[in-house]
C-alpha positions in Angstrom: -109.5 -78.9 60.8 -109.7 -82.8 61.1 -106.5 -84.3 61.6 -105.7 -88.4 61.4 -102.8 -89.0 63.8 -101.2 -92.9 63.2 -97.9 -94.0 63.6 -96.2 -97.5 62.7 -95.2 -98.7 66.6 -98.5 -99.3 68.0 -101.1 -97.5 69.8 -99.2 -98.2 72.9 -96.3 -96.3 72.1 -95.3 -93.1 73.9 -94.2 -91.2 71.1 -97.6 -91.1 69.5 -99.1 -90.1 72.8 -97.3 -87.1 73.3 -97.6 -86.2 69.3 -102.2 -86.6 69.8 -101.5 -84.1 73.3 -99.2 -81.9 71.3 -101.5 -81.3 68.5 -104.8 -82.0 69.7 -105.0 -77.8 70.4 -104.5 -77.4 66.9 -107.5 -79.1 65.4 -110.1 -82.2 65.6 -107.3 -85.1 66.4 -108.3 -88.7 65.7 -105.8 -91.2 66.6 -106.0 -94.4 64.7 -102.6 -96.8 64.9 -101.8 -100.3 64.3 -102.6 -102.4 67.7 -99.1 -103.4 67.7 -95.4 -102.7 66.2 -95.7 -102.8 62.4 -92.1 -100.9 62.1 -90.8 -101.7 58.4 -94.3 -102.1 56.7 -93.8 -98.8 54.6 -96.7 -98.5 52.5 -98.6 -101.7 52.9 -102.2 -102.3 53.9 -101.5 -105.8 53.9 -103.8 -108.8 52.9 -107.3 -107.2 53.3 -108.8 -111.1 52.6 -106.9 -112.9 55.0 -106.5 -110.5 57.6 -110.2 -109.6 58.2 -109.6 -105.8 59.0 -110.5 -105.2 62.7 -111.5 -101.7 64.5 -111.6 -101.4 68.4 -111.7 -98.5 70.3 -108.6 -97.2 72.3 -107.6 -95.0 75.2 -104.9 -92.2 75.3 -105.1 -89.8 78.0 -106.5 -86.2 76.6 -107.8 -87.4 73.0 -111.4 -88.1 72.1 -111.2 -90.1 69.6 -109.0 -93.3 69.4 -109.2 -96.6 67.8 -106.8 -99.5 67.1 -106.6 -101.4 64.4 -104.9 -104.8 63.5 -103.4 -103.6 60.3 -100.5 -101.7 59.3 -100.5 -97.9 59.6 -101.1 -97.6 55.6 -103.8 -99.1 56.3 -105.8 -97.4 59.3 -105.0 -93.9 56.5 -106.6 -95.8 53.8 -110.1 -96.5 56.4 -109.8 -92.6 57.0 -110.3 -92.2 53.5 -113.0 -94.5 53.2 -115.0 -92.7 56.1 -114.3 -95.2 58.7 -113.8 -92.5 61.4 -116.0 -90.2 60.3 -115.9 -86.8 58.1 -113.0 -86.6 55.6 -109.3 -85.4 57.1 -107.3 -82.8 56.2 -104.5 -83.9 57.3 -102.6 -87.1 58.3 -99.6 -87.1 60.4 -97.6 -90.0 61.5 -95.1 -90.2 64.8 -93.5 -89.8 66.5 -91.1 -92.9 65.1 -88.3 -93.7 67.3 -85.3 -93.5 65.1 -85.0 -91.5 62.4 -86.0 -92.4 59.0 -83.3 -91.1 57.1 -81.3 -92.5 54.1 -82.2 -96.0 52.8 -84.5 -96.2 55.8 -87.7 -93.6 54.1 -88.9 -96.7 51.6 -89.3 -99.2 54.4 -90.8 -96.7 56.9 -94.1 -97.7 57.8 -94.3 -93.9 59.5 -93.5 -92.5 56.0 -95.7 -95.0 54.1 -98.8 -93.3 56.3 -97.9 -90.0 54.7 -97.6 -91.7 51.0 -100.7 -93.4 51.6 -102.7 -90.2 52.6 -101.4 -88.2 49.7 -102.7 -91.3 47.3 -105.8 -90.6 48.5 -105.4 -86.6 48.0 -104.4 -85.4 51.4 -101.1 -84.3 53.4 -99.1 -86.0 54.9 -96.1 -85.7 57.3 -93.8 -88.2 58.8 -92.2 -87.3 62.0 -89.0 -89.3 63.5 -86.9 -88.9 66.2 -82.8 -90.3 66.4 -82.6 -92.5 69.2 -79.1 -93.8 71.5 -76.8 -94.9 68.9 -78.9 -93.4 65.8 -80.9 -96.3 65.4 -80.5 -99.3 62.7 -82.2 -98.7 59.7 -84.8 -96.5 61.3 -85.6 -98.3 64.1 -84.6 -97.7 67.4 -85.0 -100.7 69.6 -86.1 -101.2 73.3 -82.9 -100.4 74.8 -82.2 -97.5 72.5 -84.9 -95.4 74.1 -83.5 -94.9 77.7 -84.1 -91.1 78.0 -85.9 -90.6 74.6 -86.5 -86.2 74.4 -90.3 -87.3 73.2 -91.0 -83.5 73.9 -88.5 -82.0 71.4 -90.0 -83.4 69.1 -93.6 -83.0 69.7 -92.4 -79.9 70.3 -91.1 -79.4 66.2 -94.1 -81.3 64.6 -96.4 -79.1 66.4 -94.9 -75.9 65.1 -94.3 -77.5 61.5 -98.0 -78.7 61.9 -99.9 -75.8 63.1 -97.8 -73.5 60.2 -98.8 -75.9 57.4 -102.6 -75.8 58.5 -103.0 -72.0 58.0 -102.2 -72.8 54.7 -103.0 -76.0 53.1 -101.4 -76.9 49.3 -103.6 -77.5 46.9 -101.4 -80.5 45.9 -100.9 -82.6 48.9 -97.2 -82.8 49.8 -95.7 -86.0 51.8 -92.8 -84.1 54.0 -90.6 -86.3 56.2 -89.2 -84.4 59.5 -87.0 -86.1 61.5 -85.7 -84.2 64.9 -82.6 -84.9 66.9 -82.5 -86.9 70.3 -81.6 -83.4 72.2 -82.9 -80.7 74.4 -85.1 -78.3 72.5 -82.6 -75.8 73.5 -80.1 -77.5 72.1 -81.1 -77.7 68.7 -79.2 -75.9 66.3 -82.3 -74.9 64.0 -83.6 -76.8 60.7 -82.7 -77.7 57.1 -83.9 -78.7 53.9 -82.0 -82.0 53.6 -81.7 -84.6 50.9 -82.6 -88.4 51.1 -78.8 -89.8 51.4 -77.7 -92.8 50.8 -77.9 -95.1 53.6 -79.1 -94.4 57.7 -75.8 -93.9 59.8 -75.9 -97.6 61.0 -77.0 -100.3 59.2 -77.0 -103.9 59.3 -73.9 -105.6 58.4 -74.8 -109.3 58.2 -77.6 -111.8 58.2 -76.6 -115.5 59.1 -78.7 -118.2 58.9 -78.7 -120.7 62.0 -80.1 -123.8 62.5 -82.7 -124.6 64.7 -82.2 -127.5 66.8 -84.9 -130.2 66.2 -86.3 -128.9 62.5 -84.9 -129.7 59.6 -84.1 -127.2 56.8 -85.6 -124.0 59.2 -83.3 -121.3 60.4 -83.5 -118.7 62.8 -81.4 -115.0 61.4 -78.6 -113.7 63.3 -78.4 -110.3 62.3 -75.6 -107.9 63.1 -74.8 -104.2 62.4 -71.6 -102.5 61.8 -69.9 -99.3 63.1 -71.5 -95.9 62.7 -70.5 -94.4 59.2 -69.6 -90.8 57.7 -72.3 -89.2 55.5 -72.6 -87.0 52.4 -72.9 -83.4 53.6 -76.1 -82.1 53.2 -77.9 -85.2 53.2 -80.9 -86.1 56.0 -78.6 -88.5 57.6 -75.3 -86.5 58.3 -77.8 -82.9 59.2 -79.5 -84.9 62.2 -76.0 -85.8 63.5 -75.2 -82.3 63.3 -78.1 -81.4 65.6 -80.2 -80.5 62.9 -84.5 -81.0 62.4 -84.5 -82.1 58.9 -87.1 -81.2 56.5 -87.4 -83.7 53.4 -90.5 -83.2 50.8 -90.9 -86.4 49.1 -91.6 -86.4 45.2 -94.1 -89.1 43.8 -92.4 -92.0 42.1 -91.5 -91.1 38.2 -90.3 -92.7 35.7 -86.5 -92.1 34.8 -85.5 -92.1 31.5 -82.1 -94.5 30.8 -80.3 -95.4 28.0 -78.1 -98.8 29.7 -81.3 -100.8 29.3 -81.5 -101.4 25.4 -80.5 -104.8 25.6 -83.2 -105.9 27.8 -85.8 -103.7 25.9 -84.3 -105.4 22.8 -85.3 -108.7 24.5 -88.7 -107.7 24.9 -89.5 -106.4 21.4 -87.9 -109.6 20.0 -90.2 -111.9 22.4 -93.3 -110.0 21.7 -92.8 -109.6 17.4 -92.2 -113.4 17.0 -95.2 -113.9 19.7 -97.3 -111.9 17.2 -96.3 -113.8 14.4 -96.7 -117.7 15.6 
């Protein structure tokens, strides 16, 4: 089994070193990750004619095969496709994230987007996040948020999940988004299905624009975040602060049927008949 292992912090990132050792038993593991942070690019291979897509090789201590590239992590999944590393994958897994993408925080996730990406391209894919001191805002867990990060517990999870789901491949590629708490792997109290909820358990509270001293009209943003919140039961969000792994399989985007949009349709048909008729 050939595995693509990316993630959306960078190839220097710890949690993506200890995800390649923890899998590489399980399979061929190539490692190909953005050559620095691209947290919050979700799905986004960004803009291939400006960019001018660069590969280099990489280093990470008990892994053949690594490579960085100066792109978004959607991005080094879609070159696996197109045979840039070699034979086709049969799997793509991206982590380990520090913070957990939960809530709001799954359709910005560049480590879920890699997952999205490789099922558009008719593969498997699963996410893997980890909470972080303080839960994280919207996904992320910043510098100072990962004093004493349990990297372990969770390459400890995705290697089980991972190893189970290669004895037996679906036919239909899946996108599933685990996300493990910041704990001893003795302390965990087991896993759950969970839905997406709502919003991550802190988010930001305020964006305030402040001038910067000798331009005119440019700003820098002052963001700030409010207080931990209460979640719905049973969603991702409020299982991981119970100590829970959750387990999320991601649907593909549908469309939803609604009936409180007539009056824009209306707008539409009226626009388009008397375009057809001038």
């Amino acid at each position: 089994m050939r595995i693509l292992l990316t993630n959306d912090d960078g190839i220097d990132s710890v949690g993506l070193h200890i995800l390649a050792r923890a899998i590489a038993p399980l399979g061929e593991v190539v490692v190909a990750a953005p050559d620095r942070e691209f947290s919050g690019a979700g799905a986004a291979v960004g803009a291939l004619h400006e960019m001018r897509p660069e590969v280099r090789r990489a280093k990470i201590d008990g892994i053949d095969e690594v490579w960085k590239v100066n792109g978004p992590p959607a991005l080094c999944v879609m070159f696996g496709r197109l045979g840039a590393f070699g034979k086709p994958f049969d799997l793509v897994v991206s982590g380990i994230n520090p913070g957990a993408n939960v809530g709001r925080a799954v359709y910005h996730s560049g480590t879920v987007g890699a997952a999205l990406t490789a099922r558009n391209g008719g593969v498997s894919g699963v996410a893997v996040s980890q909470a972080v001191l303080g839960f994280g805002i919207e996904g992320q867990g910043w510098d100072e948020m990962l004093v004493g990060q349990k990297w372990d517990t969770a390459a400890a999870v995705a290697q089980a999940y991972v190893r189970g789901l290669l004895q037996n491949l679906p036919e239909d590629p899946a996108v599933v988004n685990i996300n493990v708490p910041n704990v001893e792997l003795s302390e965990i109290k087991g896993w759950k299905h969970a839905d997406v909820g709502v919003a991550p358990n802190r988010t930001m509270a305020t964006a305030e624009l402040i001038p910067i001293e000798g331009h005119t009209d440019a700003f820098d943003v002052k963001m700030s975040w409010g207080a931990a919140e209460a979640t719905p039961k049973g969603t991702d969000t409020a299982l991981i602060e119970d100590g829970y792994v959750t387990v999320t399989n991601l649907g593909r985007l549908m469309p939803e049927p609604r009936n409180d949009l007539g009056s824009a349709e209306s707008g539409l048909s009226e626009f388009l008949s008397e375009l057809l008729l001038s």
